[in-house]
C-alpha positions, -999 to 999 in steps of 0.1 A, spaced: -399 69 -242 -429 90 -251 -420 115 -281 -453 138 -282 -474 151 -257 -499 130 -265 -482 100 -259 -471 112 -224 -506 121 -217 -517 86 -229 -490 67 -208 -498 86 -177 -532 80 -177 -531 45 -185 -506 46 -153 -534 64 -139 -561 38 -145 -534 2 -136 -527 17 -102 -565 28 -91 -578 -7 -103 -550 -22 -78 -560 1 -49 -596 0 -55 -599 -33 -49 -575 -34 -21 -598 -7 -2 -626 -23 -9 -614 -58 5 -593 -39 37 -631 -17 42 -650 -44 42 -631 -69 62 -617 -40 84 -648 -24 94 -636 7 83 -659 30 65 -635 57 54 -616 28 37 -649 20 19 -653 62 12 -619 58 -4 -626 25 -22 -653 49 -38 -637 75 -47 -606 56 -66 -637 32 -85 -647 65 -95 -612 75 -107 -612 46 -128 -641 61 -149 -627 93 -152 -590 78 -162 -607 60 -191 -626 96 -199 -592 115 -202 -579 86 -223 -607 90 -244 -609 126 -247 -569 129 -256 -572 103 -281 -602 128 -298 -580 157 -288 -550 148 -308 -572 144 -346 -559 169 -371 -580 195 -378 -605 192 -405 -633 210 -423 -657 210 -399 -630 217 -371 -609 240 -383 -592 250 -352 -587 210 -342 -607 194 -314 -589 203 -286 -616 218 -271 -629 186 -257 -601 186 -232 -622 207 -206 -653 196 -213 -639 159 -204 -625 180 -176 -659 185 -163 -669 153 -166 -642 145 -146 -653 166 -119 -689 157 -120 -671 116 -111 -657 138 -83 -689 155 -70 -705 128 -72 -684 104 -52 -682 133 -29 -720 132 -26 -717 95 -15 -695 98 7 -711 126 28 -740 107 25 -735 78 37 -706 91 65 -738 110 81 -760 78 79 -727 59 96 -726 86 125 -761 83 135 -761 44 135 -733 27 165 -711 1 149 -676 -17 161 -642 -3 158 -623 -6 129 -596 -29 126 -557 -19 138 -541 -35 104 -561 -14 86 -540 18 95 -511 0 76 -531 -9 47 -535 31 45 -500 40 49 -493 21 19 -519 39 1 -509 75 11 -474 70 -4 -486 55 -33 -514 80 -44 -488 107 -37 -462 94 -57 -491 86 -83 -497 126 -77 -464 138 -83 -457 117 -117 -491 123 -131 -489 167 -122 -458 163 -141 -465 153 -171 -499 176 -168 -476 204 -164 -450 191 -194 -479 188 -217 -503 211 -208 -530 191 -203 -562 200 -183 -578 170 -181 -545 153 -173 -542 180 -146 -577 169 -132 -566 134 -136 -536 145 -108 -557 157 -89 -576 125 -82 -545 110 -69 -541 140 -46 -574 139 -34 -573 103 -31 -542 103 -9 -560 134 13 -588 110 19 -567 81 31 -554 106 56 -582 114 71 -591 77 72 -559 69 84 -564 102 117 -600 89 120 -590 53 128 -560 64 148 -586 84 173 -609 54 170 -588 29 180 -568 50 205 -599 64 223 -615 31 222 -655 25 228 -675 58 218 -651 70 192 -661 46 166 -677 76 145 -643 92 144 -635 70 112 -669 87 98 -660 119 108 -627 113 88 -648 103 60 -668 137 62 -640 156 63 -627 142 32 -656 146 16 -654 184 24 -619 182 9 -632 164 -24 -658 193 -30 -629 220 -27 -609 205 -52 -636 203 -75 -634 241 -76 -601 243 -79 -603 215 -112 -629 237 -131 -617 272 -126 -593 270 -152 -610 248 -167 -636 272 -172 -612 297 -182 -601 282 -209 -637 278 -225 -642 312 -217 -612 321 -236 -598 342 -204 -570 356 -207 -544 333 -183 -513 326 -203 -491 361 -194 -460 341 -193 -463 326 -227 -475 360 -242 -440 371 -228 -423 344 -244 -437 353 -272 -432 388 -276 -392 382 -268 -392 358 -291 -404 375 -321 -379 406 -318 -352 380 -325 -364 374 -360 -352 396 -384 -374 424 -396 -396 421 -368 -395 462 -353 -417 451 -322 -448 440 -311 -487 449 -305 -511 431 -297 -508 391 -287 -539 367 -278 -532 338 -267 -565 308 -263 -555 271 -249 -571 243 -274 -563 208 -256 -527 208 -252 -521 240 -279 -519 274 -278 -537 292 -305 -520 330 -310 -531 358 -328 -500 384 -330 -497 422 -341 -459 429 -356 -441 455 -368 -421 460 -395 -409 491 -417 -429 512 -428 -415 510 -466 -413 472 -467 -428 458 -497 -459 433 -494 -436 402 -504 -410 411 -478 -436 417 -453 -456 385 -458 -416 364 -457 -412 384 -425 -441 369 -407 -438 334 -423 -405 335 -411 -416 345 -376 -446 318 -376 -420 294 -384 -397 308 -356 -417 307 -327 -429 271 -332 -396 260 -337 -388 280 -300 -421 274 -280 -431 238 -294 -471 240 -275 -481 272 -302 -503 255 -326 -523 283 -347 -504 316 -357 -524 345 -366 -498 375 -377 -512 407 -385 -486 431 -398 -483 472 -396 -464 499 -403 -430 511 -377 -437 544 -373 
């Protein structure tokens, strides 16, 4: 059982990168031989997933060195940038996809095969269950690019429904509806792009440093008025660094406190609230005077 956050994030992805091998070459074989494009749209998309499995692996692996000279603050700043690499995997397959459903449209071809709707049901409940394991241990870690990871099973499984509706029409409506598997392939396509923006956004954030963590400023500030000597609180920043938080905290303490006491005070309280909220990392504690 995984003990750190890094570890969880580790096991998930290599979870991650096992299971889209498997289905990858299964879409690609069931496309191919089934004459179904939006199974070869998928196939894409989770040979692409691949790649970006192996980036998060690499990027938590860099993540989790200690800090050093030249890094002061650790290097969990590479987590979003391997987050928009991710993305760029995603727009790009997207790309493809669209591409070369438009170029399927405009050219008549055969009907997919019927056993291929089964080969997508499996899929679908795979790639969700894939979703729901993986945005779980984003969530329990913190993670971004773990998070962005999840999201390519969710997308992944969101394709293979529209393959799976596109085929259905096909094969139901018969001759001139083959291009309803393409249109399927469009769509998911469409759906790809969106989630791209959803993936960066906070992403971006936290890059930008903007301010998105209210609940664990909140956590904070109850926390620290349960350590003695603490009078309230003042400012709080909170910045995410990988999987950490990095805080820098105002207290206050009375007004006639000596220096000594002061300083034990807010070691006490830096020692507190890591102890209570195990994802704080940095903590920056400026004291000043109760009035």
């Amino acid at each position: 059982m995984a003990n750190t956050p890094e570890e969880k994030v580790i096991k998930a992805t290599y979870f991650s990168i096992v299971g889209n091998i498997a289905l990858a070459s299964i879409k690609w074989l069931a496309g191919f031989f089934g004459n179904s494009y939006a199974l070869i749209a998928d196939a894409i998309e989770s040979t692409a997933d691949i790649f970006s499995s192996l980036l998060v692996l690499l990027g938590i692996r860099y993540a989790s060195r200690p800090a050093d000279k030249n890094h002061p603050y650790g290097h969990g700043r590479i987590e979003p940038l391997i987050t928009f690499l991710i993305v760029g995997f995603l727009i790009i397959s997207a790309t493809l996809i669209a591409y070369e459903s438009i170029e399927k449209i405009k050219t008549p071809h055969a009907l997919p095969k019927p056993w291929t709707l089964i080969v997508l049901g499996v899929i679908i409940l795979w790639k969700e269950a894939s979703y729901q394991i993986v945005i779980r241990r984003s969530r329990e870690t913190n993670s971004s690019s773990l998070k962005a990871d999840a999201w390519h099973h969710r997308s992944d499984a969101i394709t293979s429904v529209a393959a799976f509706i596109g085929i259905s029409i096909a094969l139901i409506l018969g001759q001139g509806y083959e291009a309803a598997d393409d249109w399927a392939a469009l769509f998911a396509a469409g759906f790809i792009f969106y989630n791209c923006y959803l993936i960066v956004r906070p992403a971006l954030g936290e890059i930008m440093d903007e301010n998105m963590y209210e609940d664990v400023i909140e956590a904070i500030r109850e926390k620290s008025l349960e350590v003695e000597g603490v009078l309230g609180t003042e400012k709080c920043f909170v910045r995410k660094a990988g999987m950490k938080y990095h805080v820098d905290l105002h207290i206050e303490v009375d007004a006639d406190m000596s220096v000594r006491d002061s300083h034990r005070v807010a070691h006490n309280l830096k020692d507190y609230l890591q102890a209570q909220i195990p994802a704080l990392d940095l903590i920056l504690i400026h004291v000043e005077p109760h009035e």
